[in-house]
DOPA-799926 format. One record per residue (C-alpha): x, y, z. Coordinates in steps of 0.2 Angstrom, whole numbers, padded with zeros to 4 digits, always signed. Each point is the difference from the previous one (the first is absolute). Example, Ala and Ser with C-alpha at 12.3 -4.5 7.8 and 13.67 -1.06 7.14 Angstrom:
+0062-0022+0039 +0006+0017-0003 
end
This chain:
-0064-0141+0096 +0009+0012-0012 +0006-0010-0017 +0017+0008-0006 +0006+0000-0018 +0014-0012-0005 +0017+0008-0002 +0009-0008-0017 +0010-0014+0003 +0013+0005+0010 +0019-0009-0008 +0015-0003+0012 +0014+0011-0002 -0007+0013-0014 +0009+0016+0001 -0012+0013+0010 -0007+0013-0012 -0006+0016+0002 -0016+0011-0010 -0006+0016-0001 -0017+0005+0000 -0005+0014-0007 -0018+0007+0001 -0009+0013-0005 -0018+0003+0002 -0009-0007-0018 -0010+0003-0014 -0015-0007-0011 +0002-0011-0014 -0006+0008-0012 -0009+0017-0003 -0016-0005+0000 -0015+0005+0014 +0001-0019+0005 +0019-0001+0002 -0001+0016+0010 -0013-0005+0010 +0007-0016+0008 +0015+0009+0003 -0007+0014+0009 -0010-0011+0012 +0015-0009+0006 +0008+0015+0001 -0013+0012+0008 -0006-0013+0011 +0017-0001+0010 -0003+0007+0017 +0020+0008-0003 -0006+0010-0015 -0018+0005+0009 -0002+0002+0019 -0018+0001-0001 -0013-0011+0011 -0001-0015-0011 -0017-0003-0001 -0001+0020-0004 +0014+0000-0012 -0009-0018-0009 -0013+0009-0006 +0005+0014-0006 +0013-0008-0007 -0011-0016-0008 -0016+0013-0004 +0009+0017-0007 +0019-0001-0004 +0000-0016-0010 -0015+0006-0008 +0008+0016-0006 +0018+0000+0002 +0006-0014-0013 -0008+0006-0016 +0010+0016+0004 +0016-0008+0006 -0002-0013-0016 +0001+0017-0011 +0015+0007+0011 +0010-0018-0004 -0005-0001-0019 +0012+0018+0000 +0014-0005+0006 -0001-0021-0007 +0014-0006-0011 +0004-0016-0010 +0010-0007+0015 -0014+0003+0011 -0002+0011+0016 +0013+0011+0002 +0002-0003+0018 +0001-0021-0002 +0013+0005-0014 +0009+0012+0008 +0001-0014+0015 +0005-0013-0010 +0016+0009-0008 +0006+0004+0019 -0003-0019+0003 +0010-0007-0014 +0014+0015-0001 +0003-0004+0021 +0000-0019-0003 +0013+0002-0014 +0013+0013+0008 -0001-0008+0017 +0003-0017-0009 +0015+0008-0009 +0008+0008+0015 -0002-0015+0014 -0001-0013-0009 -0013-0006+0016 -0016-0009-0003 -0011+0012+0002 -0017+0003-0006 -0011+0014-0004 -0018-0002-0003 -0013+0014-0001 -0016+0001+0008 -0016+0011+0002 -0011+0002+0016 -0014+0001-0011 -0004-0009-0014 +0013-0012-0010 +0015-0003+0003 -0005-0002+0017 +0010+0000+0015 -0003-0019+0005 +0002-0005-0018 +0016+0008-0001 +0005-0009+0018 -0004-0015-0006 +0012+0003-0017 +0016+0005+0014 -0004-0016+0011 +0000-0010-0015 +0017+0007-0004 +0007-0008+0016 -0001+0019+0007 +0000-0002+0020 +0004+0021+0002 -0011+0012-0009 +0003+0020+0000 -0016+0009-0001 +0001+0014-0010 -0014+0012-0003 +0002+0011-0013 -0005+0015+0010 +0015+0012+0006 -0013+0009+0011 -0007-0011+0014 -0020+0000+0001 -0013-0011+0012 -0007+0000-0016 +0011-0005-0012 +0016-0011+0008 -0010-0006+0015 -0013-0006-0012 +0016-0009-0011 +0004-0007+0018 -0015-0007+0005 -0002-0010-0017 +0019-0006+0004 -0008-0007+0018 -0015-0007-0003 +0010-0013-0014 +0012-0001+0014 -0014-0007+0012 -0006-0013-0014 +0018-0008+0000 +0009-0016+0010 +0015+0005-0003 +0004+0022+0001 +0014+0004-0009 +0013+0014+0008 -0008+0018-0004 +0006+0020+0000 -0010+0013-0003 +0003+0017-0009 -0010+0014+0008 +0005+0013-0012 +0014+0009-0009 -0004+0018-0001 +0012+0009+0006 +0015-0014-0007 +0013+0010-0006 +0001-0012-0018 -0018+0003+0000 +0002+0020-0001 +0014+0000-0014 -0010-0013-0010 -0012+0014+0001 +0010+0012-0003 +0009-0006-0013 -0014-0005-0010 -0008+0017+0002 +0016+0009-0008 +0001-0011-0015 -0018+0006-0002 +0006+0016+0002 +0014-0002-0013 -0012-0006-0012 -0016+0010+0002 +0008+0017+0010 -0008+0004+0015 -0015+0010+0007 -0003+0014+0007 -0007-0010+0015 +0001-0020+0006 -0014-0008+0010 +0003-0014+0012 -0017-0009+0000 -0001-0013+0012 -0019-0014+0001 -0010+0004+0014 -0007-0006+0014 -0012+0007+0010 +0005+0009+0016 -0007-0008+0012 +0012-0014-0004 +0016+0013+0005 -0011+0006+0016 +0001-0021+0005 +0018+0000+0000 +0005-0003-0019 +0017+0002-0004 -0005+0005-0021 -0001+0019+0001 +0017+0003+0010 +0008-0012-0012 -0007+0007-0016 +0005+0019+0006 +0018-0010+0004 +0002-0006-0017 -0005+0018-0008 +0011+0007+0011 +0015-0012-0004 -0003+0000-0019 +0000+0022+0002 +0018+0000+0008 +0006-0015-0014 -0006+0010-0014 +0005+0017+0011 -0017+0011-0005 -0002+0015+0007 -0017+0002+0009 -0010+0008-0013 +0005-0015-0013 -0014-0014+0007 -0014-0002+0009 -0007-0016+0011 -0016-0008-0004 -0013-0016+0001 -0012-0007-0011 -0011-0013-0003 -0013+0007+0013 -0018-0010+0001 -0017+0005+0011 -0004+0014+0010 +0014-0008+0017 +0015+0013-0001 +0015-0004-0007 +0017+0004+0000 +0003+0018-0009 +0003+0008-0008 -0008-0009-0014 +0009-0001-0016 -0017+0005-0011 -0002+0015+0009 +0019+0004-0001 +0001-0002-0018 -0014+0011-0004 +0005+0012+0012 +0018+0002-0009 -0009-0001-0016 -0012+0017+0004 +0018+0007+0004 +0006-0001-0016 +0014-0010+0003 +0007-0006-0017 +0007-0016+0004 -0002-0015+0012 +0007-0014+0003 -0008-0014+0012 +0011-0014+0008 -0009-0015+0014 +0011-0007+0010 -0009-0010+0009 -0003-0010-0014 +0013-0013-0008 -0009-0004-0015 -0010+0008-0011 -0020-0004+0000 -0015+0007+0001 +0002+0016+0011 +0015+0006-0007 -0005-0004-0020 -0016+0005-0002 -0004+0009+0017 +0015+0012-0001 +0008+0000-0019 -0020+0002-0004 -0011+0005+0012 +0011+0012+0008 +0008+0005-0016 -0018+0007-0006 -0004+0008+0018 +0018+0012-0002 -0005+0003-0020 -0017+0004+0004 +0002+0013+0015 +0012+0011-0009 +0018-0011+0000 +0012-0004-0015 +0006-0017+0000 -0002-0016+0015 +0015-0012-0005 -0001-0016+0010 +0018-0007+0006 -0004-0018-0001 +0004-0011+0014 +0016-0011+0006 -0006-0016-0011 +0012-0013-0004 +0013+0013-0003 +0019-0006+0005 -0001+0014+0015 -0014-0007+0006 +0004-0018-0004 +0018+0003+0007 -0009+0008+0019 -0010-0013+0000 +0014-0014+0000 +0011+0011+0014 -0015-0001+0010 -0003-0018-0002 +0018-0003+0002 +0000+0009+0017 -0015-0008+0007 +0006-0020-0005 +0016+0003+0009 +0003-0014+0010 -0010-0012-0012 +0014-0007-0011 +0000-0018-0002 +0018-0003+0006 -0001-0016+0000 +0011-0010-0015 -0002-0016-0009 +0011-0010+0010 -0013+0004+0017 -0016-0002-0012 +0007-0016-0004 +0002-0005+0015 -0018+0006+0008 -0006-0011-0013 +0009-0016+0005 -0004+0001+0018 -0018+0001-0004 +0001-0013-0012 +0009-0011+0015 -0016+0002+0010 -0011-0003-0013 -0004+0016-0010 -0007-0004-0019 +0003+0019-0005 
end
């Protein structure tokens, strides 16, 4: 017989509250091959990130990758560390604390945000357990992902359910599939790629690069490629370039599987052997800054261009906790928690509590 967790003690006529969960996917601890390690297992080893026969995809995982791939991911990490830690728990965090403070200053409501990581601390259950204690009873799921990917959001989702199946009592969920082709999500794009502009000029070319995924994940019916060319083609017309101005990549390819192309790398070094002057690299499909876009793109990439021939790879850093991106992200919540206010006032609380203290209620 199945044991359920306890829900917090529940009190007679508390005003209903509502949170937001916002999750993105995690990151190590530290930079250290330990730290990596542990979270490259949990991460590697979900079937979402990996649709390889387990048992197959055990040892090669357990008996090559963790072998080889932290000590180089460690050194990765240790470029792009900074006193406040991983720039992607950072990054997160701001979000977190700038949404809770201008959703509190605009509504007043009691509403919650906590963050949360599919892999790796903050976890998803953890955080759960933070919007229960509140007296939350209607959480808004929120990856912060504006592309949908099987394995991305669905992986964000499936932490969410299996909590959900550990608990007595299930509070009232929404889920947020993606945002990619919001119109608030294109301007906060936009606008933040103009005021690079106005500060650094712009050059001679602008690269869209997108994360990969392999292609056999497109073949299978997901939706990520059509909605990464949609959000390309959107940010294009809001910034109205002409079609020489950009180009469309992914990066972040891994094995010999094929993945979606054309791969940034090759792109890069490509335009570099052309002698193009300058180059400017935007992702977004990423919300905050981390690993692939610091040290992958404003580094690795950055070196690839100079090397083959280019002049200078300028990376356009991401969305962050910018007040375009802070300001989307509160619309969008706004819009999916319709319907949620508490409406209820004092006078009816009060009352809810007396009835239940008339038939013996202690709370």
């Amino acid at each position: 017989m199945p044991t359920y967790e306890s829900s917090p003690q529940f009190e007679h006529g508390r005003p209903e509250s509502t949170g937001i969960l916002l999750i993105n996917l995690g990151t190590p601890d530290a930079p250290t091959t330990g730290a990596v390690r542990r979270f490259l297992k949990q991460f590697l080893s979900d079937p979402r990130v990996v649709e390889y026969p387990r048992a197959l995809w055990w040892l090669i995982l357990n008996l090559v990758i963790l072998v080889i791939r932290p000590r180089r991911s460690a050194s990765a990490y240790r470029k792009i560390w900074t006193k406040q830690g991983s720039p992607l728990m950072f990054h997160c965090r701001a979000i977190a604390n700038e949404l809770q403070d201008k959703v509190k200053s605009k509504t007043g409501e009691r509403l919650y945000v906590e963050l949360a990581m599919t892999y790796g601390e903050p976890s998803v259950a953890n955080a759960i357990d933070k919007l229960l204690a509140d007296g939350v009873q209607r959480i808004l799921v929120l990856p912060l992902y504006p592309q949908y990917s099987g394995t991305t959001t669905a992986a964000a989702f499936d932490a969410v359910y299996r909590k959900m199946g550990k608990l007595r009592r299930l509070p009232e969920l929404r889920f947020i599939n993606n945002y990619h082709d919001a119109p608030g999500y294109i301007r906060a794009l936009a606008e933040d790629i103009r005021a690079y502009w106005a500060t650094h000029g712009r050059a001679e070319k602008l690269l869209m690069s997108f994360h990969g995924v392999p292609t056999s994940t497109l073949l299978n019916g997901d939706p990520y490629h059509c909605q990464c060319q949609k959000t390309a083609r959107l940010l294009v017309e809001e910034l109205e370039l002409q079609p020489d101005d950009w180009l469309i990549s992914f990066q972040s390819r891994v094995g010999r599987e094929q993945w979606l192309t054309p791969y940034t790398d090759e792109t890069v070094t490509v335009l570099g052997a052309e002698g193009l002057s300058s180059l400017e690299v935007v992702c977004p499909g990423f919300s905050v800054d981390c690993l692939e876009t610091l040290e992958e793109i404003a580094m690795q990439n950055a070196e690839f261009f100079t090397a083959s021939g280019g002049g200078e790879l300028r990376y356009i850093p991401a969305l962050n906790a910018g007040e375009h991106h802070v300001r989307f992200l509160m619309d969008l919540a706004e819009a999916h928690t319709a319907g949620w206010s508490d409406t209820a006032g004092d006078a009816t609380r009060s009352a809810t509590r007396a009835r239940a203290r008339a038939m013996g209620a202690t709370v």
